[in-house]
N, CA, C and O of each residue as an XYZ file, in Angstrom:
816
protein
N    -178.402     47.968     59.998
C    -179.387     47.260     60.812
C    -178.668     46.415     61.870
O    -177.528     45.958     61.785
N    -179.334     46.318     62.648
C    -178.519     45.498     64.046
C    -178.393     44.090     63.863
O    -179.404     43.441     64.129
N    -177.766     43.701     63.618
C    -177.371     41.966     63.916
C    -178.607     41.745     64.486
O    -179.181     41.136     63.583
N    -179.253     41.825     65.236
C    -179.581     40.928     66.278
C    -180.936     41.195     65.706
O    -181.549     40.161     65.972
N    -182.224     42.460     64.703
C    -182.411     42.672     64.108
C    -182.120     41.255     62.545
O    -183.148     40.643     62.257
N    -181.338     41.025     62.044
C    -181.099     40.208     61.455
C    -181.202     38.763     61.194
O    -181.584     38.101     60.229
N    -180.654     38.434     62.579
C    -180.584     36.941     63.110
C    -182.113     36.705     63.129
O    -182.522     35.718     62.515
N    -182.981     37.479     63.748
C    -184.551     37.583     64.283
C    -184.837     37.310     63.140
O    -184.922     36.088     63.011
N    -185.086     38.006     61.971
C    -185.906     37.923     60.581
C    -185.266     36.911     59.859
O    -186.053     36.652     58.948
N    -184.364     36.250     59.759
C    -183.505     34.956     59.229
C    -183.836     34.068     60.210
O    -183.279     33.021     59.878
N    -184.290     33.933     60.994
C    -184.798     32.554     62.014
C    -186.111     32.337     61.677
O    -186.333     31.126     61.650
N    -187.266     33.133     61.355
C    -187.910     33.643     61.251
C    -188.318     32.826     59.800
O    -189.183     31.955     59.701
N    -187.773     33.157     59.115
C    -188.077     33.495     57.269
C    -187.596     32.165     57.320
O    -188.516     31.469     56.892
N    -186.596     31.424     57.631
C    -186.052     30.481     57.610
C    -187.116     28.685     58.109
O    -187.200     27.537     57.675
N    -187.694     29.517     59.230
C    -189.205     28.763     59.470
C    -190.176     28.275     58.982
O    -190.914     27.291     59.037
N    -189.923     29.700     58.209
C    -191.090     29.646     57.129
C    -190.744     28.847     56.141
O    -191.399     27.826     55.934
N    -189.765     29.145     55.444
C    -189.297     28.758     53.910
C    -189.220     27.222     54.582
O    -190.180     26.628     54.091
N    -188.626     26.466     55.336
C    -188.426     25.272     55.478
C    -189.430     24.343     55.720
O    -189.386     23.194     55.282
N    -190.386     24.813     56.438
C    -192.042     24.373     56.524
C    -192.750     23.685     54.972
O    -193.301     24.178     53.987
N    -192.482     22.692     55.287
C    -193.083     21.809     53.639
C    -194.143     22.578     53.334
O    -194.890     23.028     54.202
N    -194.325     22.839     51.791
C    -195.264     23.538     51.449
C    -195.957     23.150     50.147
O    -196.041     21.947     49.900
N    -196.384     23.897     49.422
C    -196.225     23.925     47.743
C    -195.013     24.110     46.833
O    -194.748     23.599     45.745
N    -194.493     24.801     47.432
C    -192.861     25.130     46.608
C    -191.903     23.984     46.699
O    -191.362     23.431     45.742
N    -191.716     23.611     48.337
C    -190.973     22.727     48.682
C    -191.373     21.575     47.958
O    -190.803     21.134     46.961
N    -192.329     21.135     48.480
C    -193.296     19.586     47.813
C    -193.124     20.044     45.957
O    -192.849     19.074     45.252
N    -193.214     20.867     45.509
C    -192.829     21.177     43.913
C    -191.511     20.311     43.286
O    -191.410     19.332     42.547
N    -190.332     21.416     44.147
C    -189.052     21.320     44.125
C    -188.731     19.592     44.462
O    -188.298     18.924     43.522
N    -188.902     19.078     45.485
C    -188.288     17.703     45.657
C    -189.645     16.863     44.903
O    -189.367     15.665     44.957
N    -190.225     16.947     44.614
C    -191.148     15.960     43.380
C    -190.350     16.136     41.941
O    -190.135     15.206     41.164
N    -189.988     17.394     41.756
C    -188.695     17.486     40.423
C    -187.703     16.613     40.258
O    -187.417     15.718     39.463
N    -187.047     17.321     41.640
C    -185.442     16.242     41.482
C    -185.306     14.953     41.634
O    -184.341     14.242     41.354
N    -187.086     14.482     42.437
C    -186.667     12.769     42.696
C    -187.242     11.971     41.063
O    -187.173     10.803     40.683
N    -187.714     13.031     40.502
C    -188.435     12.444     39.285
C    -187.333     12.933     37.927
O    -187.526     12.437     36.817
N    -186.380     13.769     38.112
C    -186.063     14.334     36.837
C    -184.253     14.779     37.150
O    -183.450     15.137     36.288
N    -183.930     14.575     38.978
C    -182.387     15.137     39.056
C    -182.567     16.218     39.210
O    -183.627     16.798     39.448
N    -181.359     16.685     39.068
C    -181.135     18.640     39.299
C    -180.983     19.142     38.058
O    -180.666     20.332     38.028
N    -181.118     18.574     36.992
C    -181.071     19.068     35.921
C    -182.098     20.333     35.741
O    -183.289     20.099     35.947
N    -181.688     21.728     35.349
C    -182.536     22.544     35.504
C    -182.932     23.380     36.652
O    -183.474     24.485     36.619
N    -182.593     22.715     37.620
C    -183.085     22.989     38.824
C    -182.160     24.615     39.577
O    -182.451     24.925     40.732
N    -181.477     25.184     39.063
C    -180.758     26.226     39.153
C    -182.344     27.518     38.769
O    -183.004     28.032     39.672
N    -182.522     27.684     37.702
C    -183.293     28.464     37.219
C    -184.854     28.236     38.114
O    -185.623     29.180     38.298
N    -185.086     27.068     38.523
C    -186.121     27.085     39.102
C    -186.300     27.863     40.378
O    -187.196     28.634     40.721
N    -184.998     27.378     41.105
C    -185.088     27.845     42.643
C    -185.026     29.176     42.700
O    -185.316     29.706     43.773
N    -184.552     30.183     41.315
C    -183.994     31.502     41.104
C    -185.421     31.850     40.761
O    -185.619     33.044     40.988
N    -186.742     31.077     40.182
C    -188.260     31.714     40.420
C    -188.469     31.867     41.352
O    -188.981     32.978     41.493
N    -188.325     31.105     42.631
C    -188.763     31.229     43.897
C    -187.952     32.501     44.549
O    -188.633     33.386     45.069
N    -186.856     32.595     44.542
C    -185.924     33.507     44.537
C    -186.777     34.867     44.572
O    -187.234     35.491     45.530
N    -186.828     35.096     43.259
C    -187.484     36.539     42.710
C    -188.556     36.434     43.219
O    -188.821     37.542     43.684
N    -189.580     35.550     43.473
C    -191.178     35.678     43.623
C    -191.035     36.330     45.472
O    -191.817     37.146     45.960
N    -189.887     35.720     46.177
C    -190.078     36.259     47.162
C    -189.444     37.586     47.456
O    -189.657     38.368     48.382
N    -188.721     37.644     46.575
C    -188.233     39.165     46.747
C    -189.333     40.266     46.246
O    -189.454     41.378     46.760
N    -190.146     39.752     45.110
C    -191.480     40.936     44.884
C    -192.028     41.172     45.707
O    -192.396     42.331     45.896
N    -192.360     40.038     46.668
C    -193.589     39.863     47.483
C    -192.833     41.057     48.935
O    -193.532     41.963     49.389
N    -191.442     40.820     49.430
C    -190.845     41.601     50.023
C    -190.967     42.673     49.840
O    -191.300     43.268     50.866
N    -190.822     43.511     48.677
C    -190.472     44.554     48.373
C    -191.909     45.510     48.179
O    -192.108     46.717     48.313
N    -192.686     44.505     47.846
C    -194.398     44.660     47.920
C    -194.622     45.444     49.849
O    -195.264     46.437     50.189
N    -193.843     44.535     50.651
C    -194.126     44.811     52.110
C    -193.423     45.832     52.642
O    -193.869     46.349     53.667
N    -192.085     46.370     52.011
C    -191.203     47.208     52.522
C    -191.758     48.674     52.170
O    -191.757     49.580     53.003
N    -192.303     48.843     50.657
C    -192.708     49.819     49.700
C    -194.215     50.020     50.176
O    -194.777     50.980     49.651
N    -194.933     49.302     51.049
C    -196.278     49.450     51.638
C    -197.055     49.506     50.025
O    -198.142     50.054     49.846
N    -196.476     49.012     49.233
C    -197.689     48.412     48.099
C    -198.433     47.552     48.310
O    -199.253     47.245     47.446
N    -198.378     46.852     49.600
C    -199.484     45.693     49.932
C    -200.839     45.841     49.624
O    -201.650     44.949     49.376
N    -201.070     47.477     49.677
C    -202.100     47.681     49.764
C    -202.561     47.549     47.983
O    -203.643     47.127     47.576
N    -201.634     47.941     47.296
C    -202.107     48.071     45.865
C    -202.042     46.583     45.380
O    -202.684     46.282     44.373
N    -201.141     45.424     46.183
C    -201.465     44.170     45.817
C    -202.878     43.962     46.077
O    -203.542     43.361     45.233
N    -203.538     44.485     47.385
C    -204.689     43.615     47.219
C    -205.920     44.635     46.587
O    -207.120     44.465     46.803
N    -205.345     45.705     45.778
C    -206.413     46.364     44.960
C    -206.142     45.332     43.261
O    -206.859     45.416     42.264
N    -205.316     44.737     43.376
C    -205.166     44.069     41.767
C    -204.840     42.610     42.757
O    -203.743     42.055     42.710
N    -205.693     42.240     43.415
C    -205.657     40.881     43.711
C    -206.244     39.864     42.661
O    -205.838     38.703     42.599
N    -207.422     40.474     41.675
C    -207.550     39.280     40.559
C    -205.949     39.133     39.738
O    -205.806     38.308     38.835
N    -204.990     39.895     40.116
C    -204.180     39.705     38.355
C    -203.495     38.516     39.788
O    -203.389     37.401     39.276
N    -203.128     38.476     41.023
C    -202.794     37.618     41.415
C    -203.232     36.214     41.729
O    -202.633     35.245     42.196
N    -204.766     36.460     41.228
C    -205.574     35.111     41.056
C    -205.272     34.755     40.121
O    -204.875     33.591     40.175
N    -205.233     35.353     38.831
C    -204.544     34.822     37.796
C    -203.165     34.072     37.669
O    -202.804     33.189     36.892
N    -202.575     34.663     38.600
C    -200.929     34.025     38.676
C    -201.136     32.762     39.596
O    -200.542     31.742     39.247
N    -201.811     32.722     40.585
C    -202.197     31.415     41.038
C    -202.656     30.449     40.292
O    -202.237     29.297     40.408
N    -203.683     30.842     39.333
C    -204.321     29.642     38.640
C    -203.145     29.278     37.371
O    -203.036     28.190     36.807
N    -202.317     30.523     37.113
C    -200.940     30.233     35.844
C    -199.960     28.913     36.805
O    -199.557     27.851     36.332
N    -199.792     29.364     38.105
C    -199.049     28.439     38.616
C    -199.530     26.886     39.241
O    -198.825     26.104     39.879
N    -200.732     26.751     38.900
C    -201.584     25.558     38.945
C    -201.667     24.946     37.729
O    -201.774     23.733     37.550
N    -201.630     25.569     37.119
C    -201.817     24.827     35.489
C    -199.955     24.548     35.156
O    -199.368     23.784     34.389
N    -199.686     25.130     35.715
C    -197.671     24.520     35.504
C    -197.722     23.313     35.577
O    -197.427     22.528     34.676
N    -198.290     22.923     37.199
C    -197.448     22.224     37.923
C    -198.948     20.824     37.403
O    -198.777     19.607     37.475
N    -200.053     21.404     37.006
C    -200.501     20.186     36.037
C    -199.661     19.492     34.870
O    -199.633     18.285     34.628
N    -198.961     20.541     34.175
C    -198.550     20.239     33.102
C    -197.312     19.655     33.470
O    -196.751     19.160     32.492
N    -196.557     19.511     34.752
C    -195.190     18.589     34.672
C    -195.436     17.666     35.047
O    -194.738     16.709     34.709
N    -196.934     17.405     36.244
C    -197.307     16.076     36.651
C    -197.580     15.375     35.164
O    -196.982     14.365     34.794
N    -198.725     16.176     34.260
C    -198.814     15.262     33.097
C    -197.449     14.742     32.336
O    -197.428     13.581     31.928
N    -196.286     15.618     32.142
C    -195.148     14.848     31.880
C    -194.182     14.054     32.806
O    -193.214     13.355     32.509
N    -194.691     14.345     33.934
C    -193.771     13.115     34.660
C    -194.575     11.533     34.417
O    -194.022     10.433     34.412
N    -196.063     11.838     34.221
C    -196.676     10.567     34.102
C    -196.961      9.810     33.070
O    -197.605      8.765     32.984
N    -196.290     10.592     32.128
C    -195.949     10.191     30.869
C    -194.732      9.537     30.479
O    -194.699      8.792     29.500
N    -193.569      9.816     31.308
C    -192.334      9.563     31.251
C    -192.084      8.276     31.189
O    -192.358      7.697     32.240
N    -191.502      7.350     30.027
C    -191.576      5.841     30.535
C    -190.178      5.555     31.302
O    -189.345      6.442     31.491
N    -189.996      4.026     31.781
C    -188.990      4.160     32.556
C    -187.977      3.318     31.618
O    -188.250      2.792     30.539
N    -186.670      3.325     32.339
C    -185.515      3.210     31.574
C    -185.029      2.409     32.178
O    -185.439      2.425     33.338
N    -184.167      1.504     31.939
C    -183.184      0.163     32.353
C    -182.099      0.979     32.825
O    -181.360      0.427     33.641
N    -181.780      2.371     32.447
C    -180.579      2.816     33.282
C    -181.150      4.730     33.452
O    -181.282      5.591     32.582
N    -181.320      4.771     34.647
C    -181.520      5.740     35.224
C    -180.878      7.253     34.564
O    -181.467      8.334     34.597
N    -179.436      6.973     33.933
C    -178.863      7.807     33.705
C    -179.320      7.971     32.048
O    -179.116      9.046     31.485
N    -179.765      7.161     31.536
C    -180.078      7.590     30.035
C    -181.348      7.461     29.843
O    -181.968      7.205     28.811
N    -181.723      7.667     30.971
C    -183.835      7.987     30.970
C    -184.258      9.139     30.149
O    -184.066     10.296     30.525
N    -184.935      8.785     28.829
C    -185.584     10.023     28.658
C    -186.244     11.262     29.225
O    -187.472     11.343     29.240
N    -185.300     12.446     29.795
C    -186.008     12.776     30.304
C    -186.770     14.258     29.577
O    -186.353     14.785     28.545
N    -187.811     14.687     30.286
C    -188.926     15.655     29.551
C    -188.979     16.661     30.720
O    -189.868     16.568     31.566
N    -188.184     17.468     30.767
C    -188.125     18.324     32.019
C    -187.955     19.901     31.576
O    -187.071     20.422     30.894
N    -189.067     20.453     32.180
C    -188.383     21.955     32.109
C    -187.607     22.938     32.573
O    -187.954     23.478     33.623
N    -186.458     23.360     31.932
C    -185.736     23.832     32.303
C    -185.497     25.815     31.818
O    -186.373     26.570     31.395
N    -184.330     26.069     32.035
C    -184.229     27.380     31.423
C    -185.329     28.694     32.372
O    -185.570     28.803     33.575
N    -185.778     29.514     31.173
C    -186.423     30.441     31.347
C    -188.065     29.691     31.782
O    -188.956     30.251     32.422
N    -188.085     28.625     31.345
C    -189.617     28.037     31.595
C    -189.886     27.497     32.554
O    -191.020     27.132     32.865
N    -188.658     27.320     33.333
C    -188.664     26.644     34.715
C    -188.560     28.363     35.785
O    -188.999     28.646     36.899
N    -188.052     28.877     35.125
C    -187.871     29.921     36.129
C    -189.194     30.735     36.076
O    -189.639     31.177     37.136
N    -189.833     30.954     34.935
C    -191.141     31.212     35.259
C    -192.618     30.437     35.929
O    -193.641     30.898     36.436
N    -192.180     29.180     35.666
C    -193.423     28.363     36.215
C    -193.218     28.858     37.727
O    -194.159     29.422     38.285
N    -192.060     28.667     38.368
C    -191.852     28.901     39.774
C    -192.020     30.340     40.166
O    -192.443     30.578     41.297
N    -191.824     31.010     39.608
C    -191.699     32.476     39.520
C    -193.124     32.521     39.766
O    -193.407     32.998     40.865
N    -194.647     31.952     38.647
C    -195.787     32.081     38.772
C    -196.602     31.555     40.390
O    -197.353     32.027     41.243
N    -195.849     30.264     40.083
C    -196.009     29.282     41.701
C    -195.999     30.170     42.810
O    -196.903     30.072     43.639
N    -194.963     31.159     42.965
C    -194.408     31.688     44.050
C    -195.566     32.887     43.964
O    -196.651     32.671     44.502
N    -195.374     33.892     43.423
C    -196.482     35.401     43.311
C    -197.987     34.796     43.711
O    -198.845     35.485     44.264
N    -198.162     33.421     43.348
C    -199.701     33.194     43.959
C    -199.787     32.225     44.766
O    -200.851     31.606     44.764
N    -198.723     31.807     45.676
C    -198.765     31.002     46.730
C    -199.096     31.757     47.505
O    -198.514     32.819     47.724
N    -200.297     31.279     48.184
C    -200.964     32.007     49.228
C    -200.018     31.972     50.820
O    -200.034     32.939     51.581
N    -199.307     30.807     51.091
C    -198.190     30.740     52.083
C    -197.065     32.113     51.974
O    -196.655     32.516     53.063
N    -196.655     32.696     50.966
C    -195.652     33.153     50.672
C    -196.617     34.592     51.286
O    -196.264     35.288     52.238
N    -197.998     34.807     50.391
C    -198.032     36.319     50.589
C    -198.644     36.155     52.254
O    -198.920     37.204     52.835
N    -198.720     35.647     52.535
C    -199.488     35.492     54.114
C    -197.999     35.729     55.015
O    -197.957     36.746     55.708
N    -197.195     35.117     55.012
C    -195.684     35.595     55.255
C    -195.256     36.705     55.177
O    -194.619     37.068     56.166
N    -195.385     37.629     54.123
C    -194.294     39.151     53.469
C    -195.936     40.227     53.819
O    -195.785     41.424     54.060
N    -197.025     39.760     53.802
C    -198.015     40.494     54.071
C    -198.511     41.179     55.661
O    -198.862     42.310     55.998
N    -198.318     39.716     56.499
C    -198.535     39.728     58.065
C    -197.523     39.304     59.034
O    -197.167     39.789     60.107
N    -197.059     38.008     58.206
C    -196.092     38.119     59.247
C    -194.886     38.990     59.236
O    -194.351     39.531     60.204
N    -194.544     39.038     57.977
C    -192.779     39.614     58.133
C    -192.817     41.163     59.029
O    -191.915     41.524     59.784
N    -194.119     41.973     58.728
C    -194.316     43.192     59.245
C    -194.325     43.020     60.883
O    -194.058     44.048     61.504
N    -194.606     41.816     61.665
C    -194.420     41.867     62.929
C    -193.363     41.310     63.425
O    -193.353     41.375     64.654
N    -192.299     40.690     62.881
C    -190.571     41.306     62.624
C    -189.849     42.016     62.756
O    -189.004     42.170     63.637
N    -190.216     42.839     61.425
C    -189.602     44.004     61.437
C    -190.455     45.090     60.603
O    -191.452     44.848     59.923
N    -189.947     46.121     60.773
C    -190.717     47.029     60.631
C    -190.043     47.859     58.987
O    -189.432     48.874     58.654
N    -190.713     46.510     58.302
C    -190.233     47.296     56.890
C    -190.323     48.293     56.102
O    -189.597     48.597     55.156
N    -191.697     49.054     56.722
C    -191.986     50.277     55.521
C    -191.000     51.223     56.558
O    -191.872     51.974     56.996
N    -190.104     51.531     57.029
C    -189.536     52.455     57.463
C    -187.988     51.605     57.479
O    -187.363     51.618     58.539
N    -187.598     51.119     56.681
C    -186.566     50.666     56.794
C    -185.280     51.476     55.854
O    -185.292     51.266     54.641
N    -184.587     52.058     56.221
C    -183.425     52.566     54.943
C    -182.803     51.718     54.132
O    -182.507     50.561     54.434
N    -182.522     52.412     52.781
C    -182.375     51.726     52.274
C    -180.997     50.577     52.496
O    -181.243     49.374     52.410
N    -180.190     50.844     52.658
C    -179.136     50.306     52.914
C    -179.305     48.993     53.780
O    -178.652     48.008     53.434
N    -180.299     48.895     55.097
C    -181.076     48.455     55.653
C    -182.026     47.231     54.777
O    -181.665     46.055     54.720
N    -182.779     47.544     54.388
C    -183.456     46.834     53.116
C    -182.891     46.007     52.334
O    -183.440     44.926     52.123
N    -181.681     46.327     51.735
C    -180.686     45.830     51.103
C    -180.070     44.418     52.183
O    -179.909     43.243     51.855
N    -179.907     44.865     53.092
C    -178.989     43.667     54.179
C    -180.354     42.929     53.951
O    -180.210     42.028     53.125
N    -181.591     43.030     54.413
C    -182.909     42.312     54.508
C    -182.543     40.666     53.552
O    -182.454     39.443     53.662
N    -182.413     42.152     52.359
C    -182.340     41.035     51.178
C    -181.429     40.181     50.513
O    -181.643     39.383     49.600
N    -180.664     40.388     50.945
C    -179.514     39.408     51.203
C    -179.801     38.365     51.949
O    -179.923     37.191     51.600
N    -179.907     38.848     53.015
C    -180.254     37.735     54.291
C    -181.112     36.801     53.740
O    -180.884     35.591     53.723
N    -182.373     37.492     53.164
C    -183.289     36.382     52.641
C    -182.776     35.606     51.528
O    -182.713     34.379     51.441
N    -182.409     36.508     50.671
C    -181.696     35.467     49.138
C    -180.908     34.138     50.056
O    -181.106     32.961     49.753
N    -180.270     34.434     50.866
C    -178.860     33.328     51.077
C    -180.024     32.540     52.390
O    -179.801     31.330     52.422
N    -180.706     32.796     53.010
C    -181.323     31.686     53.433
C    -182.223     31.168     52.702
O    -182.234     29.941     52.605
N    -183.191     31.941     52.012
C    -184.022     31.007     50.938
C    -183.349     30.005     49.918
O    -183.729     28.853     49.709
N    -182.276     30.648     49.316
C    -181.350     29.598     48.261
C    -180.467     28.226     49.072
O    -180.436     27.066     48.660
N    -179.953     28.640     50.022
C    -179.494     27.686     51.066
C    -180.837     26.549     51.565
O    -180.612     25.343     51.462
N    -182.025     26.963     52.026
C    -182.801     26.256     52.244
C    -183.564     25.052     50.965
O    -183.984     23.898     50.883
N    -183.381     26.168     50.223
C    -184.430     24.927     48.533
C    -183.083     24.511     47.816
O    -183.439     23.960     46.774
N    -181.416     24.517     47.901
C    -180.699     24.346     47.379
C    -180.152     22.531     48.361
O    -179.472     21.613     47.904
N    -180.815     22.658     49.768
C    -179.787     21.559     50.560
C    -181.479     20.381     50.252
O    -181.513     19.151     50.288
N    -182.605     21.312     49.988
C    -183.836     20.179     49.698
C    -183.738     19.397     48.402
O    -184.293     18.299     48.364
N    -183.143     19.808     47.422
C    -182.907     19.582     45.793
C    -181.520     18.944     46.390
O    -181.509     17.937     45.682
N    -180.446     18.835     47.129
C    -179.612     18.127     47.186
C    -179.963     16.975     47.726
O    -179.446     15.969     47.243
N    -180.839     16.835     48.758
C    -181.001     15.738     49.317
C    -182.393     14.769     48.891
O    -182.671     13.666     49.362
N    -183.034     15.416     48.029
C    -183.906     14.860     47.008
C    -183.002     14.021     46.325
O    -183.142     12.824     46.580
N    -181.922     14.386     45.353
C    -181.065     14.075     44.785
C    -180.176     12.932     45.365
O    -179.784     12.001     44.661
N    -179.969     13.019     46.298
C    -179.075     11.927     47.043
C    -180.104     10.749     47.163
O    -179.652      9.652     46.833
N    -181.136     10.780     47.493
C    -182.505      9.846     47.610
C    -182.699      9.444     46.408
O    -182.666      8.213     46.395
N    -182.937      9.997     45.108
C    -182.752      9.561     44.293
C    -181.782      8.591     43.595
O    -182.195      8.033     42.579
N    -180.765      8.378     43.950
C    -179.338      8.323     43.379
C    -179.607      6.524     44.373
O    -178.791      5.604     44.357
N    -180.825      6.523     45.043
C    -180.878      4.684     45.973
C    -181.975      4.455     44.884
O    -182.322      3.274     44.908
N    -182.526      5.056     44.100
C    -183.284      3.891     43.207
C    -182.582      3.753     42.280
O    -182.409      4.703     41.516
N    -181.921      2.438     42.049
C    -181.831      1.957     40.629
C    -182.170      1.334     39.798
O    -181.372      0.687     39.119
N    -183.727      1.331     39.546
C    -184.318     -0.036     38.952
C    -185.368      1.275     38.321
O    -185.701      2.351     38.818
N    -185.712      0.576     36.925
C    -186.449      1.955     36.270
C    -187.911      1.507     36.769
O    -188.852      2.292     36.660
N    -188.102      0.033     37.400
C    -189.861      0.274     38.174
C    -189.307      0.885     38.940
O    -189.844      1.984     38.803
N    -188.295      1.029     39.991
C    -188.661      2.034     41.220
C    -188.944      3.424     40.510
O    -189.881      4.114     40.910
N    -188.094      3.866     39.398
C    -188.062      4.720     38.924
C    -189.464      5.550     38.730
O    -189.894      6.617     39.168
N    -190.077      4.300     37.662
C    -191.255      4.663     36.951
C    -192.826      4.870     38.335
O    -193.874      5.482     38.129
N    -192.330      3.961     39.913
C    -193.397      4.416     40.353
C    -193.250      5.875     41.306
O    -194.145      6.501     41.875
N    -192.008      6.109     41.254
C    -191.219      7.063     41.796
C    -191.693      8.535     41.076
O    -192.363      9.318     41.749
N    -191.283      8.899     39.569
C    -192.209      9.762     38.829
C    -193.724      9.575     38.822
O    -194.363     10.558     38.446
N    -194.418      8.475     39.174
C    -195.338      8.903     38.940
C    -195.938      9.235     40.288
O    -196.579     10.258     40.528
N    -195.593      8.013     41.367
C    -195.887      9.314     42.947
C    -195.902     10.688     43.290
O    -196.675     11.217     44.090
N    -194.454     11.569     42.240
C    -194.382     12.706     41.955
C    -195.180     13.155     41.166
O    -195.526     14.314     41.395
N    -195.654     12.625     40.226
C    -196.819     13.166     39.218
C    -198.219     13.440     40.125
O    -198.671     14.575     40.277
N    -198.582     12.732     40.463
C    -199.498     12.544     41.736
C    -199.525     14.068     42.876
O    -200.446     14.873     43.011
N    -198.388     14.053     43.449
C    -197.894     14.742     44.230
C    -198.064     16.330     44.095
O    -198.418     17.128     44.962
N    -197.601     16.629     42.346
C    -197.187     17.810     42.033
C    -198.752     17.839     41.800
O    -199.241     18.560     42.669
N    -199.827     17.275     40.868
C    -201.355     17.101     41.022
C    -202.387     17.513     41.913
O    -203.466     18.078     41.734
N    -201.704     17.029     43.055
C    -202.294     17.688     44.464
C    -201.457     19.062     44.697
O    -202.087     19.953     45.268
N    -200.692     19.222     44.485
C    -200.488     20.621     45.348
C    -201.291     21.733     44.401
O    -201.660     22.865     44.712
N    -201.482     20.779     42.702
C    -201.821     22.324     41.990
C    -203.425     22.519     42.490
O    -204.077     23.563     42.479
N    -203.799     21.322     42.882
C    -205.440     21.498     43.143
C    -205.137     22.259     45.044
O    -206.157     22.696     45.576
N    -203.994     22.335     45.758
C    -204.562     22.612     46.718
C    -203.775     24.447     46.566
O    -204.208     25.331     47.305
N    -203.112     24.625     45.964
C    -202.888     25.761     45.120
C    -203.759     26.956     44.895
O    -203.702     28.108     45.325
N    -204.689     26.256     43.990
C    -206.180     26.490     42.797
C    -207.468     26.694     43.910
O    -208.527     27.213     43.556
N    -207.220     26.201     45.329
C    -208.465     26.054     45.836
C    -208.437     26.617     47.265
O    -209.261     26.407     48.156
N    -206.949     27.629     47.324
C    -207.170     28.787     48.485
C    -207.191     29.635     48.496
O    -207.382     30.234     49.555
């Protein structure tokens, strides 16, 4: 594929992914409430959710996504009820006299990589992206494979680069509260936060 081909769909995707969203607003409500702990497996849901949704656009299955669009209503409302369930534990979380030995209640592992994984397959931002826009880009259902392959690269290393420097600098922001009230109103702003996105999630 042509460089220049490349640069276009990575400026592009890069727009997108960086554009505060549900994922984004997810991701930095985590780390300012809980660190990066975990946070590897999460960004690797988002990861995969956009590579389905890609591969959905390259393979011209779009069309069979929106013949099984309830099982993706379902994954929307799975990824609304996540991101209820970490606001309810961030707002549960009490606060700590030292930041670093805060109880914390965070999901991590395989359960973090699926909540995001769910988040992502029914974020309506994501399929509105790999559905309409990416196709006036480039022209994926005719792409070789080899071709396809560079695509996805390109996207892995700007999507992970993009939610990897937001979770760093969440993190660095974090690292100026040291008082467990800032703490405690800090998780729960995020509790709040992650609350609203699942209701604005649930309700497009």
């Amino acid at each position: 594929m042509p460089l220049s081909s490349l640069l276009l769909f990575a400026s592009v995707y890069f727009a997108a992914v960086a554009t505060p969203g549900p994922g984004i607003a997810t991701l930095v409500a985590r780390v300012l409430a809980h660190g990066l702990k975990g946070v590897g497996p999460f960004i690797a849901g988002y990861i995969v959710g956009d590579l389905v949704w890609m591969s959905f656009a390259a393979t011209g299955l779009s069309v069979i996504a929106h013949e099984f669009a309830t099982l993706f209503i379902v994954l929307k409302y799975a990824g609304a009820a996540y991101l209820i369930y970490v606001a309810w534990g961030l707002a549960r979380t009490p606060a700590s006299p030292e930041i670093g030995n805060a109880p914390v209640d965070v999901v991590t592992g395989w359960r973090a990589f699926f909540g995001s994984l769910s988040l992502t397959l029914g974020n309506p931002k994501v399929i509105v992206f790999f559905l309409t826009i990416l196709p006036l880009v480039l022209d994926v259902g005719s792409l070789p494979l080899m071709s396809f392959f560079e695509v996805v690269a390109t996207g892995t290393l700007v999507l992970s680069g993009t939610l990897w420097a937001y979770a760093l600098a969440a993190d660095r922001a974090r690292g100026w509260m040291r008082s467990s009230r800032a703490m405690m109103y800090v998780r729960r702003s995020m509790a709040g936060v992650m609350a609203g996105v699942a209701v604005t999630v649930a309700t497009r």
